[in-house]
ZAKOLSE-271685 format. One line per field, with one value per residue (C-alpha): residue number from 1; x, y, z. Coordinates in steps of 0.1 Angstrom, whole numbers. Last residue first. Layout:
N
vexdren NUM  ...;
east X  ...;
north Y  ...;
up Z  ...;
//
This chain:
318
vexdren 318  317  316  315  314  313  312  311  310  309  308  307  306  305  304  303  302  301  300  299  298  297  296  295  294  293  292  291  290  289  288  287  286  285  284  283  282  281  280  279  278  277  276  275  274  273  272  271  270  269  268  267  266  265  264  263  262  261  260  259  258  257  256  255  254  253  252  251  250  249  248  247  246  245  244  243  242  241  240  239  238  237  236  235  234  233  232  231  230  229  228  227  226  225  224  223  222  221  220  219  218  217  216  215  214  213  212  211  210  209  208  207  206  205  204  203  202  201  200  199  198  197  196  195  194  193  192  191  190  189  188  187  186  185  184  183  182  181  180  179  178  177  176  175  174  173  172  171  170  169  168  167  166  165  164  163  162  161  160  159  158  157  156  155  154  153  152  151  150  149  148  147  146  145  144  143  142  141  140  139  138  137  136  135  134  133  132  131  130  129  128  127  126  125  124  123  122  121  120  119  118  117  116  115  114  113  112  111  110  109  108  107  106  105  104  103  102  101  100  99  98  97  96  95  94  93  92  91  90  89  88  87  86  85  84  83  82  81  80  79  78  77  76  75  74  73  72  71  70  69  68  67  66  65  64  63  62  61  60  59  58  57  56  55  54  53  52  51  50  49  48  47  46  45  44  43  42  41  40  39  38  37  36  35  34  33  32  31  30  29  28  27  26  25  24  23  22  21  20  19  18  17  16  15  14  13  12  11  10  9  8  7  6  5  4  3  2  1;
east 1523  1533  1566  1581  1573  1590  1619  1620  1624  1646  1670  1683  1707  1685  1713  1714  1713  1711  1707  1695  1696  1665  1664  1635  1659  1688  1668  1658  1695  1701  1670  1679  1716  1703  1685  1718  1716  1688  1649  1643  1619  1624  1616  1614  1627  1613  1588  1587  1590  1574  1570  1581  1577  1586  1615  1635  1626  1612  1575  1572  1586  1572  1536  1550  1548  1582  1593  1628  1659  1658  1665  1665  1660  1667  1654  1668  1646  1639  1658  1679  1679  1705  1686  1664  1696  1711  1673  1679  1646  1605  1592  1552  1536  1495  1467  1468  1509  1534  1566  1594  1624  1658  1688  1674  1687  1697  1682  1645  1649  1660  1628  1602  1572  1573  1567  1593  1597  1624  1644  1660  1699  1715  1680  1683  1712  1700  1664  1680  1701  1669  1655  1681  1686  1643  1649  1673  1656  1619  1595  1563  1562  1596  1577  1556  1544  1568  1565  1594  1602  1620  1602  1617  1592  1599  1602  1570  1569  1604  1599  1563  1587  1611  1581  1573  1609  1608  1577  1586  1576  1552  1522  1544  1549  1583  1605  1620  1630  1667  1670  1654  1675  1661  1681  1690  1653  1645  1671  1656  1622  1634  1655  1619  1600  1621  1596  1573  1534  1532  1505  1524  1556  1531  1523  1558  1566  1535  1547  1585  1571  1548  1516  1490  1497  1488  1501  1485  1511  1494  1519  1511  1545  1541  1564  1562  1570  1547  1520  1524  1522  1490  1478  1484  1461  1450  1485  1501  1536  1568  1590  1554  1531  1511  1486  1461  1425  1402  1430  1420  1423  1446  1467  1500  1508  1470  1473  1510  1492  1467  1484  1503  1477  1478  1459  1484  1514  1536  1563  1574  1609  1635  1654  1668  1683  1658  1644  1615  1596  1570  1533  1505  1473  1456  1452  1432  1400  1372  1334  1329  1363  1389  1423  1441  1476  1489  1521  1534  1564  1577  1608  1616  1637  1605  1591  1614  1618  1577  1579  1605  1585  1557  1568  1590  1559  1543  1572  1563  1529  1538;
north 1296  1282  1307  1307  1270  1265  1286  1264  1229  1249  1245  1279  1266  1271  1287  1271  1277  1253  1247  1280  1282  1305  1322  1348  1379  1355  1339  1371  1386  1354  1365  1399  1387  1364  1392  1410  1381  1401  1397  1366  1342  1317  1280  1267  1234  1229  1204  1203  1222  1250  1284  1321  1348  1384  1387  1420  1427  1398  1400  1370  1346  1361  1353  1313  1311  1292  1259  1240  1242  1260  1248  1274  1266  1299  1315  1344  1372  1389  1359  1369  1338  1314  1286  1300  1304  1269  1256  1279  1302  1302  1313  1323  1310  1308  1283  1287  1283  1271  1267  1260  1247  1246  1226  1196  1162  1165  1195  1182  1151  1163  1186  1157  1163  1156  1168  1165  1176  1165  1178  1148  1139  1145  1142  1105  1095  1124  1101  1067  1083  1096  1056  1038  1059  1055  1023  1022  1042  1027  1031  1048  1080  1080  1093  1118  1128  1128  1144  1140  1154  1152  1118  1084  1069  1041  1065  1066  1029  1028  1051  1030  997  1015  1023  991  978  1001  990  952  934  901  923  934  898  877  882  914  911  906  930  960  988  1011  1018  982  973  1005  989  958  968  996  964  943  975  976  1006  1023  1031  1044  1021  991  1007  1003  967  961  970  954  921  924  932  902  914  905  939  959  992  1027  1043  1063  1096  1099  1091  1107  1108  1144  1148  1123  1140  1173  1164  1147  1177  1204  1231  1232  1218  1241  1227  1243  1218  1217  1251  1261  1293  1312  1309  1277  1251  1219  1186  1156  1176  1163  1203  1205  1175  1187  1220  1202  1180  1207  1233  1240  1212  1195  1220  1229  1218  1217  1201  1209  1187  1206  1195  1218  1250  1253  1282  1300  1316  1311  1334  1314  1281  1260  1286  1274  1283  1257  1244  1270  1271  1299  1298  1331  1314  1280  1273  1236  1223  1259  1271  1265  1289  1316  1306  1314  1344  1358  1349  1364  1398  1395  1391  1419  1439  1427  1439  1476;
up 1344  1308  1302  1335  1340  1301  1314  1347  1325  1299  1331  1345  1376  1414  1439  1468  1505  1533  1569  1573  1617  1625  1658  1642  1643  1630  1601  1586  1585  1570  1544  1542  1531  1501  1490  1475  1448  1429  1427  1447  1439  1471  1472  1509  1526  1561  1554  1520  1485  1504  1482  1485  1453  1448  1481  1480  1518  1537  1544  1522  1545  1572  1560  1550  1591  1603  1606  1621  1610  1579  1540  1513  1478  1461  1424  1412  1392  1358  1342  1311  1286  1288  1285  1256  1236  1242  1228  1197  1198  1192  1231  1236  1205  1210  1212  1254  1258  1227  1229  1198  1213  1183  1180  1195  1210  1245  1259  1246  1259  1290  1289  1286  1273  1244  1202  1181  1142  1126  1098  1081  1073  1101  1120  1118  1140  1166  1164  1170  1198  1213  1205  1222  1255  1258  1255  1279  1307  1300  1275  1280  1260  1241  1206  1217  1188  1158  1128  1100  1071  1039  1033  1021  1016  1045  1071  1087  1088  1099  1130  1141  1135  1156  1185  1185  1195  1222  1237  1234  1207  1204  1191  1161  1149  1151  1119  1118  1159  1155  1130  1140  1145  1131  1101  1093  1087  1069  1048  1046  1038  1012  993  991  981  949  939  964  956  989  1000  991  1009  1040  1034  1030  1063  1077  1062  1075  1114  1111  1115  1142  1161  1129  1139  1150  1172  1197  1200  1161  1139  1108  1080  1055  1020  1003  1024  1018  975  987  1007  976  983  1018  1026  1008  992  996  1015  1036  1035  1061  1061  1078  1092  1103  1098  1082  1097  1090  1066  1086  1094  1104  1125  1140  1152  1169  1184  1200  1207  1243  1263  1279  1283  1254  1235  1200  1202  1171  1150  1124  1086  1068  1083  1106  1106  1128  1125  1151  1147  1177  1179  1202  1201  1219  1206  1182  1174  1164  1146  1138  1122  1115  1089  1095  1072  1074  1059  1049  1018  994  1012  1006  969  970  989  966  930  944  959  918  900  924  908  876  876  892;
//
């Protein structure tokens, strides 16, 4: 009976060590209000996959206990094998943290805060890290001008470099693209793919194109608990319990007809005399001309809505 709780022991601990990040019934609370509650998933290494969630639903929160910044109130969370309860400076060596405010020394020269930061770590040769963290990012032309003099892009690399400079198996990102404009925001994505061939990364945004565009796997999270955890592909393609219109009329008509059409769950204006329509199978579609000719309608248009993870994550947040 001893050695075969040995062996339980031994497996769940080669199992862990197998995941980048092992979250395990997670429950957070402050006071009375609960911001996690009894969450558990897994990343494994080498994957770039976006946590979302809408404001307010445990995000930050989740990637401060990950990061060891605050304590979880139940449950478990091990990083590449380490607890963070237990071991939170072995957690920190392997994880780099980029919070969606990045914290940097604006009066800094870019070079002088890098090095500052390998200081911290303890790193060796910090001179040759500098440089190549340098070349990673991107950052050449501007390594010698101070970090209040950079553009919002060029912040956010030093913020990238600084959490990369150790080295770490993992990386946390918050909201790393918030306010940078078209190219920038181009520049860094690719920057992140480029990385997360050899890291697993961690992203937090709240953008869906992003989202579609660089990660293998959507993690989402609704009220403190996990309501999708799947390949981002897979969630896209996910069976729908109901087809969704954009019908365009020629002039208006009363929402209370709209509804009383056979085979229609949900109706909404998008504007003027453009209507949303949750239907439950394509055989609607005739009800709703048949509709429009009783009621000397003309539809003007009618379109099919494609599955975007934008509508899955409405579906699954609303």
């Amino acid at each position: 009976m001893e050695n075969e709780e040995k062996l339980q022991t031994s497996n769940f601990k080669l199992q862990t060590f197998n995941m980048s990040i092992e979250v395990k019934n997670v429950t957070k609370i402050y006071g009375e209000q609960k911001a996690l509650d009894d969450v558990s998933f897994s990343i494994e290494p080498g994957h770039i996959v976006g946590f979302l969630g809408p404001n307010g639903a445990g995000k930050s929160t989740m990637m401060k206990i990950i990061t060891c910044f605050i304590p979880q109130t139940s449950g478990s969370v091990s990083v590449c094998g380490y607890n963070v309860i237990e071991s939170p400076i072995d957690v920190k060596k392997q994880i780099g943290y980029l919070p969606e405010h990045n914290p940097l020394y604006l009066d800094m020269y870019v070079k002088e805060y890098l090095d500052f930061v390998g200081g911290v770590y303890k790193i060796n040769n910090r001179k040759a890290r500098v440089k190549e963290m340098i070349d990673i990012v991107g950052l050449g032309v501007e390594q010698n001008k101070k970090i209040g003099a950079l553009s919002k892009g060029y912040r956010q690399r030093v913020g990238l470099a600084q959490a990369m400079i150790h080295d770490p198996k993992v990386l946390i990102l918050d909201e790393p693209t918030t306010g940078l404009d078209p190219n920038q925001l181009e520049e860094i994505r690719e920057l992140i793919r480029s990385i997360g061939k050899e890291k697993t990364i961690m992203l937090s945004t709240h953008i869906m194109q992003e989202v579609e565009a660089i990660c293998d796997k959507t993690i989402i999270v609704n009220q403190g608990k996990i309501v999708a955890d799947d390949k981002t592909q897979n969630l896209r393609k996910q069976k729908n319990d109901e087809i969704i219109l954009t019908v365009e009329f020629d002039k208006d008509v009363d929402v209370k007809k709209l509804k009383g059409i056979n085979g229609v769950i949900l109706v909404k204006n998008k504007q003027n005399k453009v209507w949303f329509f949750a239907i439950k199978n394509d055989g609607v579609r005739n009800n709703i001309f048949q509709f429009a000719v009783q009621q000397d309608l003309v539809v003007l248009t009618i379109q099919k809505e494609t599955e975007s993870l934008e509508t899955v994550f409405k579906k699954l947040t609303t």
